[in-house]
C-alpha positions as CSV (number, residue, x, y, z in Angstrom):
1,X,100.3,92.9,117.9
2,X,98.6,96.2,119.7
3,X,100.2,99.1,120.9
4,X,100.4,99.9,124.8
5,X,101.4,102.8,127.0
6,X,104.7,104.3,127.7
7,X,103.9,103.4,131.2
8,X,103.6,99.8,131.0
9,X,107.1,99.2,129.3
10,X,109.9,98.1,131.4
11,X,113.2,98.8,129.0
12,X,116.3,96.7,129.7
13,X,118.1,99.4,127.5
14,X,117.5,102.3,125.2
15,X,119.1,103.4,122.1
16,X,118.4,105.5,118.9
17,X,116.9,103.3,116.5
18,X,115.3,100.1,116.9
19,X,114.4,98.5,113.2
20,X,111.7,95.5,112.7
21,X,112.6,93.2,110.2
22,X,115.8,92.3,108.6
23,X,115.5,92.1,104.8
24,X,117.1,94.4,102.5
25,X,115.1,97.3,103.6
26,X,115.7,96.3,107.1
27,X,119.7,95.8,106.8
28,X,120.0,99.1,104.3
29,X,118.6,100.7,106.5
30,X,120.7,99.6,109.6
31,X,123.4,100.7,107.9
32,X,122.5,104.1,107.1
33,X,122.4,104.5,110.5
34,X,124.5,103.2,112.1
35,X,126.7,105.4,109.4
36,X,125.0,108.7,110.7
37,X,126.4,107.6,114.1
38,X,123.5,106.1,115.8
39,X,123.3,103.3,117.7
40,X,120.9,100.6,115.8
41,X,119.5,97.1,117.0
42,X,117.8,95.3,114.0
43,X,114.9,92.8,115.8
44,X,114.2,89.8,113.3
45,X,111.3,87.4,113.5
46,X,113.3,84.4,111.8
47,X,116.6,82.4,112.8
48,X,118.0,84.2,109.9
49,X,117.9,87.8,107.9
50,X,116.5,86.6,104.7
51,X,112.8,87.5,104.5
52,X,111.2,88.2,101.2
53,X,114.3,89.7,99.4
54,X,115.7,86.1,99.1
55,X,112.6,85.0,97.3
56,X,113.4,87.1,94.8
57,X,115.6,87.9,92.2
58,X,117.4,90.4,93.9
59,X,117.1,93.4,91.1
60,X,117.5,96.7,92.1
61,X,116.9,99.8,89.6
62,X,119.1,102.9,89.3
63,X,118.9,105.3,86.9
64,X,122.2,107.1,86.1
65,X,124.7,105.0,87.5
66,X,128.4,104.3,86.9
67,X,127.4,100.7,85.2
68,X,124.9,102.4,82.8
69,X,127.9,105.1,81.7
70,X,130.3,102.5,81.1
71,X,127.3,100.8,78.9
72,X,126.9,104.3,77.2
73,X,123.4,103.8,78.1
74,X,121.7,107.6,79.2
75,X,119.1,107.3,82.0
76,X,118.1,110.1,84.2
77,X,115.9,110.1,87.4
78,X,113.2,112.1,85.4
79,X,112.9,109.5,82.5
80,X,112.8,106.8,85.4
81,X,109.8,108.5,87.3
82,X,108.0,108.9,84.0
83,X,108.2,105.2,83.7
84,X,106.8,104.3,87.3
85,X,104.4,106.5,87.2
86,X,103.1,104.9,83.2
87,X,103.2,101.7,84.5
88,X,100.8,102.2,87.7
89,X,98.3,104.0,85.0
90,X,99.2,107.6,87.0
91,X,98.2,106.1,90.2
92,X,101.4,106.7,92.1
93,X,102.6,110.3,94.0
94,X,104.8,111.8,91.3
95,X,106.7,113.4,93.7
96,X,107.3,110.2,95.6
97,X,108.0,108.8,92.4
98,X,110.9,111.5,91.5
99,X,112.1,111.5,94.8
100,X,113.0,107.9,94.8
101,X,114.3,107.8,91.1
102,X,116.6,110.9,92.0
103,X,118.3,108.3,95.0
104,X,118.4,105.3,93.2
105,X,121.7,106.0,91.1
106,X,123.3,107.0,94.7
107,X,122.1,104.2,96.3
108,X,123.4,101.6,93.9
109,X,126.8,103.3,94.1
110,X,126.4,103.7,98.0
111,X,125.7,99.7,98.4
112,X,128.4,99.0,96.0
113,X,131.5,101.7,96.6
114,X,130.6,101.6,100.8
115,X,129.8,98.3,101.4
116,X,130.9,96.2,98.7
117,X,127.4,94.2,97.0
118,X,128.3,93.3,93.7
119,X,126.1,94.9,91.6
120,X,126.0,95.0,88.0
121,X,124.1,96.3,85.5
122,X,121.5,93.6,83.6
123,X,122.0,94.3,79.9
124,X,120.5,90.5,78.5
125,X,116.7,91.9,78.6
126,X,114.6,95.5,79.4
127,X,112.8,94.5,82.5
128,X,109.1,95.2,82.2
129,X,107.8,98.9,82.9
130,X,111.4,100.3,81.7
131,X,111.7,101.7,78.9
132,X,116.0,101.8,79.6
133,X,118.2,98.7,81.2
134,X,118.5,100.1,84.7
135,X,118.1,96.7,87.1
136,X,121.4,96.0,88.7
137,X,121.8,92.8,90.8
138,X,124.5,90.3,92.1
139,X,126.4,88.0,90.0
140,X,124.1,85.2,89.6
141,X,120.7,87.1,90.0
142,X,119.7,85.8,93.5
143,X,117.8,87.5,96.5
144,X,119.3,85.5,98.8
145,X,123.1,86.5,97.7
146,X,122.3,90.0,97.9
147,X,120.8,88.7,101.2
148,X,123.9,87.5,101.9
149,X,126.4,90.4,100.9
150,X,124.6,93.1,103.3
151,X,124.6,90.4,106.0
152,X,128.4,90.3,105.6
153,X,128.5,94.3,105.6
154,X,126.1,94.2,108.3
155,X,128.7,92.1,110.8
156,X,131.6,93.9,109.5
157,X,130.6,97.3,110.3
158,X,129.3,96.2,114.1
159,X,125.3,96.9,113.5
160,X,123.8,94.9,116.0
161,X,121.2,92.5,115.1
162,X,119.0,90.0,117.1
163,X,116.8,87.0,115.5
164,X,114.4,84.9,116.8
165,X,113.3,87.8,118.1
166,X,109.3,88.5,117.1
167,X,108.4,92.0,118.0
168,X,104.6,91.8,119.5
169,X,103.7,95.5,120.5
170,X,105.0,98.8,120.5
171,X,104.8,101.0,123.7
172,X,103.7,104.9,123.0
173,X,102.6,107.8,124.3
174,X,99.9,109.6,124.3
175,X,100.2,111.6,121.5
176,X,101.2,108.4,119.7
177,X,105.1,108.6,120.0
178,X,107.0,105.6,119.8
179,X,109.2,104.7,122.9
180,X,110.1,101.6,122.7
181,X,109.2,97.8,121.3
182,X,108.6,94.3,123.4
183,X,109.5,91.4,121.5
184,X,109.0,87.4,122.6
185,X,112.1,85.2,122.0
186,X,111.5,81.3,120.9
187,X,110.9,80.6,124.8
188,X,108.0,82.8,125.3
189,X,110.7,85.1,127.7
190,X,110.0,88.7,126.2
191,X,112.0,91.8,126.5
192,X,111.3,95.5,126.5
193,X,113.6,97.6,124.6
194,X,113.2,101.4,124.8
195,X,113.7,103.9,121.5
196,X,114.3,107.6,120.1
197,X,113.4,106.0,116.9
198,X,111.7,103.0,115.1
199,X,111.5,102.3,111.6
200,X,109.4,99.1,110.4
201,X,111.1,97.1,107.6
202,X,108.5,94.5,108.0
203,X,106.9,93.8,104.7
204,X,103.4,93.7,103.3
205,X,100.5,91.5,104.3
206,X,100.2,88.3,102.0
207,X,100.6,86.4,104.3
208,X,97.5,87.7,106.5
209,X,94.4,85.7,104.7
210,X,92.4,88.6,106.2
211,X,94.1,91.9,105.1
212,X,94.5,90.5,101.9
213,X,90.4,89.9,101.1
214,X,90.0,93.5,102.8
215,X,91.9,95.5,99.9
216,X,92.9,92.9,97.6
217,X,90.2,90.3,96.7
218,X,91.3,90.1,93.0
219,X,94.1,88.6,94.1
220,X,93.2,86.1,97.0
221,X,92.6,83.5,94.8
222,X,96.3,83.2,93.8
223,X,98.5,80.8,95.4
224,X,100.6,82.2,98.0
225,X,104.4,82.8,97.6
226,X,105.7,85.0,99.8
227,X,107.3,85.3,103.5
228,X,104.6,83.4,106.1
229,X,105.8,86.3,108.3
230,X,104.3,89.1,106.2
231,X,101.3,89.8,108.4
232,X,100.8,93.3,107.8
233,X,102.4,94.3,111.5
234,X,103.5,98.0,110.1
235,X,100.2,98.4,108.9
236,X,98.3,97.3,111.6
237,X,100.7,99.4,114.4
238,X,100.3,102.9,112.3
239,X,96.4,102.2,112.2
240,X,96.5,101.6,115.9
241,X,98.5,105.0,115.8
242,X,96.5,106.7,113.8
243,X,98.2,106.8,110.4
244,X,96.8,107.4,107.0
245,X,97.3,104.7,104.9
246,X,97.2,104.9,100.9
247,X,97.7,102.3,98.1
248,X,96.1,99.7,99.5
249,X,95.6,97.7,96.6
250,X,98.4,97.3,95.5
251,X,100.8,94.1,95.1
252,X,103.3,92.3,93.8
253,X,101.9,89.0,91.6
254,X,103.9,86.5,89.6
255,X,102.5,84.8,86.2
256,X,105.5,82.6,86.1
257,X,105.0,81.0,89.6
258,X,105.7,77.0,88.4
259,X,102.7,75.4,89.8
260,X,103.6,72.7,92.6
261,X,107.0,73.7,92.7
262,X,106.8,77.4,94.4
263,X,109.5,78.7,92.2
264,X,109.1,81.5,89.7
265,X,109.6,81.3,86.2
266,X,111.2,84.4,85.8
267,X,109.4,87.1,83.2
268,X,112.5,87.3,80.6
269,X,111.2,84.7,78.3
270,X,108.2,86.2,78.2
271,X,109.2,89.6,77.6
272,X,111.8,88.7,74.7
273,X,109.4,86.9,72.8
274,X,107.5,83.8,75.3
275,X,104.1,83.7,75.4
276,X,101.9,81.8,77.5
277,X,98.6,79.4,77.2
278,X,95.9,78.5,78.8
279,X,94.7,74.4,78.8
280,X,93.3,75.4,75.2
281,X,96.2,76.0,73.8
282,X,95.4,79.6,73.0
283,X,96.7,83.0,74.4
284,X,94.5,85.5,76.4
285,X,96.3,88.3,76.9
286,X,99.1,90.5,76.5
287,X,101.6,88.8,78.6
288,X,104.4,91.1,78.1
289,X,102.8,94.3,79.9
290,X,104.2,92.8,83.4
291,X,104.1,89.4,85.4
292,X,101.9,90.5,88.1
293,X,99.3,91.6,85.5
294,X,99.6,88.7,83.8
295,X,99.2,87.0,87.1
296,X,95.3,88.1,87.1
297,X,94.7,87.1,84.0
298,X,96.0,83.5,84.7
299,X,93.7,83.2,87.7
300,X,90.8,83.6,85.5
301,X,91.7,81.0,83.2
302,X,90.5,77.2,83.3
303,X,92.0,75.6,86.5
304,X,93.9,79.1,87.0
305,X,97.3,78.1,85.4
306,X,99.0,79.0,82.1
307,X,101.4,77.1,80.2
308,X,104.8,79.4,79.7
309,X,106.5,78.4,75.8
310,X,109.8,79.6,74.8
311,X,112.5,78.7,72.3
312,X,116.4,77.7,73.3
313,X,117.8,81.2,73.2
314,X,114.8,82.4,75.9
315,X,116.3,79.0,77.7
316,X,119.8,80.4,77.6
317,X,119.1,83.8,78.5
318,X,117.0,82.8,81.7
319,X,120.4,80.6,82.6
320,X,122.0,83.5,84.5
321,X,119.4,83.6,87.2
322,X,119.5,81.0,90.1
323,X,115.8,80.7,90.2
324,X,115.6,79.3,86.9
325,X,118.4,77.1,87.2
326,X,117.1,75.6,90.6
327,X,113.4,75.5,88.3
328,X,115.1,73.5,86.3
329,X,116.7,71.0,89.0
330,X,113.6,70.7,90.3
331,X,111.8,69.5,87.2
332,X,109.3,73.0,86.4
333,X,110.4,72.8,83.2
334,X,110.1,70.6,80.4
335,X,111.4,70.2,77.0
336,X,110.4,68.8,73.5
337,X,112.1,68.5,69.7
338,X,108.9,68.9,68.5
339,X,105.2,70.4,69.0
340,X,104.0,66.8,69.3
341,X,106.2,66.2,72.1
342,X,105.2,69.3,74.1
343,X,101.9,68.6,73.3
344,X,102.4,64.7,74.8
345,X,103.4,66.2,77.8
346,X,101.4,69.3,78.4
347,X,98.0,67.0,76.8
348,X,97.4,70.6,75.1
349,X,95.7,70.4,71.6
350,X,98.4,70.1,68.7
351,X,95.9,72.2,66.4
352,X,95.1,74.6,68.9
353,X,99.0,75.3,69.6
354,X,99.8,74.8,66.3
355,X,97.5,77.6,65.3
356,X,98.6,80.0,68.3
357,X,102.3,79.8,66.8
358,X,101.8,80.1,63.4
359,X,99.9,83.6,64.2
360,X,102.3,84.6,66.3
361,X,105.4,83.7,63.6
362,X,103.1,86.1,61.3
363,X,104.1,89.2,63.2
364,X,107.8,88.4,64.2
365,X,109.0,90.2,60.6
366,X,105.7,93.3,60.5
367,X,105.2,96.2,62.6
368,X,101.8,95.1,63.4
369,X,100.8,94.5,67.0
370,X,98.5,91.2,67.7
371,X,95.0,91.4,68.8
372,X,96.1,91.9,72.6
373,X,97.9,94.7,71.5
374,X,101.7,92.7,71.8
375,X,104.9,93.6,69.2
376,X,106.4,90.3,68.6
377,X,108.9,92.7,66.1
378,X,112.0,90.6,65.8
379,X,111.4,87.9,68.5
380,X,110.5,84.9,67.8
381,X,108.5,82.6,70.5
């Protein structure tokens, strides 16, 4: 992955915008193109556009959208830049912040009146960091059928896109313009493909073991659930370039990632009243600030895992998400009638649970927050 000259390239063809990586950012992005009238080839590392996105639950926010009015729920782009900037302690650009907010009610409407992704607005739980019900996703909650609906958009409207097709450098000049990408197909046979413009829709770096201990050692401990082809390319091209590069610490982590089964529990029964304990049966934190805080948290705890407790109607709720449903095929989660059955089955200490609960059950009826700083106000665990 290294950048070489201009002169070395040998371009079977040229057109306006080349894209690396076919995810949602990837797709979306093909499609605003190719809607401005340029002519776009999306390159794709796998035999497929999934990528990361269909990991995930698919949840996009938008504050001010047509689902949140028929709700009679008011949101506004300022209210939803205040919240992302609270809930990275002030460490984001506020303008970058505001600038994003103030697109994402057009681009919700844009995804769903243009090219027809069923979105709706999530009104079951407030996702964490919001302080107003602004995550809109696809009927059952799923990555991969959001995955799915801009792949259908993406053939119907004629974008062109290539997989198996791993991009390995990108030819410049030298004042660091972009010309033009080579990419190696599953053969070794590689191909030269020339550029006006290139956008890289190619993820983060979990995936690189090395990256990852350079700005994020808190984290390498954690096992790893991501895309195996999130390498930190972008990142390592605009260095080559000679780009800035800010945030590096940052990530995404997951609390409610099921041990041995690679499948997230998803943070809505923690957030409406779960909690979750370590192998003493006792709490350690404030688990409802956010799953990838939590996720640090859990690291440092005996044998760095956490034991995720709900009731029947957290059960129910979490049943519109695909994730949980497959969590649930696949035997992540277990059930009991009775403390003394989880207990059988988790070998946690009935006293220590017991104890956890009852304090807990204390503060479910008072305004008083626990000693982590948590409101369990009218939900129960």
């Amino acid at each position: 992955m290294s950048i070489l000259s201009v002169s070395e390239a040998n371009f079977s063809f040229e057109l306006d915008v080349v894209i690396i990586g076919a995810g949602a950012c990837g797709l979306c992005a093909g499609l605003a193109a190719h809607e401005a009238g340029a002519e776009v080839l999306i390159l794709e590392r796998d035999a497929s556009a999934l990528g990361t996105t269909a990991m995930s639950t698919g949840l996009i926010p938008g504050a001010g959208t047509s689902a949140q009015r028929a709700a009679s729920i008011t949101d506004s782009a300022v209210q939803f830049a205040q919240d992302i900037c609270a809930k990275t302690n002030n460490r984001t650009d506020e303008k970058m912040a505001l600038a994003l907010a103030q697109e994402s009610a057009n681009t919700i409407e844009w995804l769903s009146n243009t090219y027809g992704v069923p979105l709706t607005l999530v009104d079951t739980f407030l996702y964490p960091g919001h302080s107003i019900m602004r995550m809109h996703g696809t009927p059952n909650r799923s990555g991969a059928e959001l995955m799915g609906s801009l792949s259908n958009a993406i053939e119907r409207e004629g974008v062109s896109i290539l997989t198996n097709a791993t991009v390995t450098n990108l030819f410049a000049d030298d004042s660091g313009r972009v010309h033009g990408v080579r990419f190696q197909r599953p053969d070794q046979s590689i191909e030269d493909v020339g550029c006006r413009a290139i956008i890289l829709a190619c993820c983060g770096f979990a995936g690189n073991p090395k990256m990852l201990s350079q700005y994020i050692p808190e984290i390498e401990g954690g096992e790893f659930f991501g895309h195996p082809g999130n390498k930190g390319d972008a990142v390592l091209w605009g260095d080559s370039l000679g780009a800035a590069v800010a945030d590096m610490s940052a990530y995404q982590g997951h609390a409610g990632l099921a041990k041995g089964f690679g499948i997230p529990i998803l943070w809505p029964c923690i957030v409406e009243g779960g909690i979750q304990v370590n192998q003493q049966g006792k709490r350690f934190s404030n688990e409802a600030r956010g799953y990838s805080e939590q996720a640090v948290d859990v690291l440092s705890q005996e044998g760095s895992v956490a034991w995720t407790f709900y009731d029947e109607q957290r059960h129910n709720l979490m049943l519109e998400f695909d994730d949980y449903n497959e969590a649930i095929n696949a035997g992540a989660v277990r059930h009991g009638d009775s403390l003394q059955d989880i207990c059988i089955q988790t070998k946690l200490p009935l006293d220590k649970l017991t104890q956890t609960l009852s304090d807990i059950t204390g503060l479910v009826d008072s305004d008083a927050d626990d000693e982590f700083g948590r409101s369990f106000k009218g939900k129960q665990p």
